[in-house]
N, C-alpha and C positions, 0 to 999 in steps of 0.2 A: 504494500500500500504506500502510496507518494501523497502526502500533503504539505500543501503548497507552503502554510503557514507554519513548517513546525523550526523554519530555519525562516532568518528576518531577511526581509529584501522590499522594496518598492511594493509589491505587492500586497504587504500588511496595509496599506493606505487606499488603494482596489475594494479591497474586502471591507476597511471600517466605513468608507464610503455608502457603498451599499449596505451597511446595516445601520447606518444612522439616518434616526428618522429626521433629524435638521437637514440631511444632503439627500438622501436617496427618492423623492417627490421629483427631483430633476430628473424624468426621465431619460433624456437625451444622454447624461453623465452616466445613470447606471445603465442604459445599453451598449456605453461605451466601455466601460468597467468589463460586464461579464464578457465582450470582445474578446479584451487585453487577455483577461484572464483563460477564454480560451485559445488565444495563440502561445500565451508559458505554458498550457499542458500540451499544447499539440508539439511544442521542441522538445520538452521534457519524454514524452510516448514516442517522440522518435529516435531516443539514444537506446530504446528495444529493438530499433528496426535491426534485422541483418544487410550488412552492408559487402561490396564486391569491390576488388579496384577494379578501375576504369580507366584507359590511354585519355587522356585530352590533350586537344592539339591546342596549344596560345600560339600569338604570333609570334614566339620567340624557343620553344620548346616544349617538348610534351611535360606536360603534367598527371602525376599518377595520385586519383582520387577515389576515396572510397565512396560510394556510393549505392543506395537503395533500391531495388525493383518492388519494392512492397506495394503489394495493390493494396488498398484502404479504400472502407466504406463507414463514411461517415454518417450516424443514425441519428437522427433529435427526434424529442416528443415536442408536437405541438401545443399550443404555441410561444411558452416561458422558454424552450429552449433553441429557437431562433438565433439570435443577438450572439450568445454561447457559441454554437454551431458555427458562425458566421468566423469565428475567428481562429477556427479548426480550419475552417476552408481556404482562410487567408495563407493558414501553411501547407496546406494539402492540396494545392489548388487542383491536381490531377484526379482529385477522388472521386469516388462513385457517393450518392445519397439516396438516405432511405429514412420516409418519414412517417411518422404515425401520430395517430391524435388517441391519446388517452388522457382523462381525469378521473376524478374524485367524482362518487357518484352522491346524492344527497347521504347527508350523517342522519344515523339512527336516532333514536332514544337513547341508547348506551354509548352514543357516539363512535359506532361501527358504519363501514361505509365498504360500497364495493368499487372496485377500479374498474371503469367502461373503455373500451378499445374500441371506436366504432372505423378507425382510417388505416389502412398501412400501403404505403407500395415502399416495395425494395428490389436492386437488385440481385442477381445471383451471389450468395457469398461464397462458395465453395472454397477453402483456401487459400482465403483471402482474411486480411484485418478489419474488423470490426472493431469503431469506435461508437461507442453508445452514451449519447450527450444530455443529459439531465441535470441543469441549473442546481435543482434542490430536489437530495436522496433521504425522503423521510424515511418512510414506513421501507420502502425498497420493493411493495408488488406491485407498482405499475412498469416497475424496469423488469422484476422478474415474468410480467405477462408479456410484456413486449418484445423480451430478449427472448420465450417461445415462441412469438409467433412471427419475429425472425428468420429464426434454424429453420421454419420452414421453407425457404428459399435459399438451404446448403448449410452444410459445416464449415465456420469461420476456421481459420488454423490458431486463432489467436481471438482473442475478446480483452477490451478494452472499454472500464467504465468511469466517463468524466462527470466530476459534480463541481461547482462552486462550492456548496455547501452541502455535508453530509451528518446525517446522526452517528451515532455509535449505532444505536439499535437497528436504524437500516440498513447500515453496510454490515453487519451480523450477517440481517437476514438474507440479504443478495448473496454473498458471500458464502453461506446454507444453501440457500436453493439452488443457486445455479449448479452445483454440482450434481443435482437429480437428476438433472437432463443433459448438459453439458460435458464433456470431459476433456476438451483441452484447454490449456494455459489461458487465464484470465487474469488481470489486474485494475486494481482499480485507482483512480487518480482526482485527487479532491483539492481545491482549494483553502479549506479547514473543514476541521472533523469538530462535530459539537455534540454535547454529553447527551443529551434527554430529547424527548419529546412530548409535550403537553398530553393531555390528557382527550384533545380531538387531534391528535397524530400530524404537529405542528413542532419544526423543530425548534431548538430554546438554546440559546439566545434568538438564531438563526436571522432573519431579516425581514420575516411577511413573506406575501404571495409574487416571487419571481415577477410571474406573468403580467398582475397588474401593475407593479412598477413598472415595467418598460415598456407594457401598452396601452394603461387602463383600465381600471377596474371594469370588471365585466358585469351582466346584468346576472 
């Protein structure tokens, strides 16, 4: 597991940004934020790639560089993790995407709720890297429902799960499940890891509702 925040750099000022309610109303600021923050995970997943040399010719002499054929397909749930995604892309620019709309489905009386998938296109992943991009990793089953209905368009060689922001108790549970169904190499990649979840399955401190900060609350 890689978080982002457990060694100090620029990015601890990214992160308090978007969890402060005085700053993060600017939505333009924290669209730009979880960006940033998905272009440090996407260099950061790329020091996993397998790399090859490769001759380059400059105008002055060949140059011997290591370099990656890793096909990569970049996933988001819609629509909190847009912005996120967008800055995956910015370093991956050759990748394949694959998008799905899941949320939260109304909270119970005990404040139980089910996760709804009603969208997915993807391409083939056969053998290929998956990156699977979710702003905020509460509970962790709308990435474990997503991340099945995935596979079914191929076995990734590699899986790879980005959060901004992650609990304890969901990266547990992802980290649990995906092994019932999956069995190659996974890891996951968070910009900070936070202890709890409230009591309707909200992370704590965490920062609110992704989505409606960088688009609007919804009705």
């Amino acid at each position: 597991m890689f978080v982002l925040t457990s060694q100090n750099s620029i990015a601890n000022e990214w992160i308090a940004s978007m969890r402060n309610v005085q700053t993060q109303q600017n939505r333009a600021n924290f669209r730009k934020n979880m960006l940033r923050i998905g272009e440090v995970l996407a260099y950061e997943i790329s020091k996993r790639f397998t790399y090859h040399n490769k001759a380059i010719q400059t105008p002055l002499a060949t140059a011997n560089m290591q370099l990656s054929d890793e096909k990569v397909v970049l996933a988001t749930i819609l629509r909190a993790g847009l912005p996120f995604y967008q800055g995956f892309l910015n370093v991956f620019e050759n990748a394949e995407s694959a998008f799905l709309g899941a949320y939260r489905g109304e909270h119970q009386a005990d404040d139980s709720f089910e996760i709804q998938l009603h969208y997915s296109v993807a391409p083939d992943l056969k053998d290929k890297t998956l990156i699977i991009i979710d702003p905020m990793l509460a509970t962790g089953k709308s990435l474990l429902i997503a991340l099945k209905k995935l596979l079914k368009n191929g076995e990734p060689k590699q899986i790879h799960v980005a959060s901004i922001i992650a609990s304890q108790a969901g990266s547990d549970h992802l980290k649990e499940g995906i092994t019932d169904f999956y069995f190659g190499d996974f890891e996951f990649w968070f910009g900070a890891l936070d202890p709890e979840l409230n009591h309707k399955s909200y992370i704590v401190p965490g920062l609110g509702d992704a989505g409606d900060l960088a688009f609007g609350v919804k009705l």
